[in-house]
C-alpha positions as a printed NumPy array, in Angstrom:
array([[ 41.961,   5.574,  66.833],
       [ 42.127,   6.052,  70.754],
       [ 43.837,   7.877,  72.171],
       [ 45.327,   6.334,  75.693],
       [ 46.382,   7.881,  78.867],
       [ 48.162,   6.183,  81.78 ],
       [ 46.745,   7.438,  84.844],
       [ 49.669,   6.522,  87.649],
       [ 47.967,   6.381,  90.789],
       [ 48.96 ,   6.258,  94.163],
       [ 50.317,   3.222,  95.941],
       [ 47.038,   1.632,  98.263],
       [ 44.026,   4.02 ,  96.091],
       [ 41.496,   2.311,  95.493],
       [ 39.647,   2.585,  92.19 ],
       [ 36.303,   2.618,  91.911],
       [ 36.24 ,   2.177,  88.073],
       [ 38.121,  -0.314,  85.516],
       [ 38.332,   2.223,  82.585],
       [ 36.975,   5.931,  81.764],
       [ 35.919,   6.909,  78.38 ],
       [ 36.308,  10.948,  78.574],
       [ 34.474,  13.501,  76.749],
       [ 33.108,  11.5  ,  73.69 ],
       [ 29.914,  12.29 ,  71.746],
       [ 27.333,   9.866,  73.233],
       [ 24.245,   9.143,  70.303],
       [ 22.003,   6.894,  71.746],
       [ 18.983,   6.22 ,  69.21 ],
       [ 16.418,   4.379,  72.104],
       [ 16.758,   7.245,  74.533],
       [ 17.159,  10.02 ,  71.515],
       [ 20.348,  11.23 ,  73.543],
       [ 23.172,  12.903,  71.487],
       [ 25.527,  14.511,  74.836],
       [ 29.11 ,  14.868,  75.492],
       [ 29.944,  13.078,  78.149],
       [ 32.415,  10.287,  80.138],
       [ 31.308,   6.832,  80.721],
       [ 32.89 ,   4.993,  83.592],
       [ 33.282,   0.935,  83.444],
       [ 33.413,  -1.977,  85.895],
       [ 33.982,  -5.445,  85.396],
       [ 32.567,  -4.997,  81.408],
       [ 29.57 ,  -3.249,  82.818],
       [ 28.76 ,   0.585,  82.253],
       [ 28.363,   2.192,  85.913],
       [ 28.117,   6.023,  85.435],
       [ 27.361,   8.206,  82.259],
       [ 27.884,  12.063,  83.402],
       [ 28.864,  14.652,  82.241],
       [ 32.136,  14.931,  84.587],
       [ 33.893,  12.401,  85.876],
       [ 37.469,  12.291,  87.158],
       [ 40.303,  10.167,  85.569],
       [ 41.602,   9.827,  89.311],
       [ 38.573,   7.141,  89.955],
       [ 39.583,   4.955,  86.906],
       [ 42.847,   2.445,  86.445],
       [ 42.305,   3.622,  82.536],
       [ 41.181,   6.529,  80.933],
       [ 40.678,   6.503,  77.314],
       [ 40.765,  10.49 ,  76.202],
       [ 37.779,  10.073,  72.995],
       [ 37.822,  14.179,  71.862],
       [ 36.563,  14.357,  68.413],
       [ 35.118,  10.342,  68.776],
       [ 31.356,   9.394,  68.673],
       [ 30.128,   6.785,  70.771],
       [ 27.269,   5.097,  69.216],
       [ 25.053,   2.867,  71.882],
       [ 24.107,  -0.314,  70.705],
       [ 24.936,   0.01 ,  67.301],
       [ 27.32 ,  -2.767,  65.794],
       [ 28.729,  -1.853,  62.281],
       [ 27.847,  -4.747,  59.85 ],
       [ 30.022,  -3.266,  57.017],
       [ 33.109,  -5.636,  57.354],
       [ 36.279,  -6.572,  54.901],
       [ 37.306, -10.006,  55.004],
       [ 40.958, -11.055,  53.808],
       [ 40.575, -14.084,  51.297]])
């Protein structure tokens, strides 16, 4: 589950980012990465990996402590009501 935090910004700021996934566990099999880290997003589109990035630049910020991001990977292990 994800855990969401309203950011309230101020009237006329300008944000350079859509949402902000904070300080989940990045695995990333093709580039053998496995790093903390915060992944800004823009119009569906990943713009930043770092390992800082402030919730002030996004309109969302999803707080993922204690989540794994996996890149690329979709989960084919699904139940289907009959």
């Amino acid at each position: 589950m994800f855990i969401f935090a309203n950011i309230y910004k101020e009237e006329g700021e300008k944000m350079l980012y859509d949402l902000l996934l904070k300080a989940g566990k990045l695995v990333d099999y093709a580039t053998n990465t496995e790093a903390y880290c915060d992944i800004a997003i823009k119009d569906g589109l990943i713009q930043l990996v770092a390992p800082e990035i402030s919730p002030s630049k996004a309109a969302e910020v999803f707080d993922l402590t204690g989540k794994i991001v996996f890149a690329g990977i979709i989960d084919p292990h699904v139940h289907l009501a009959s």
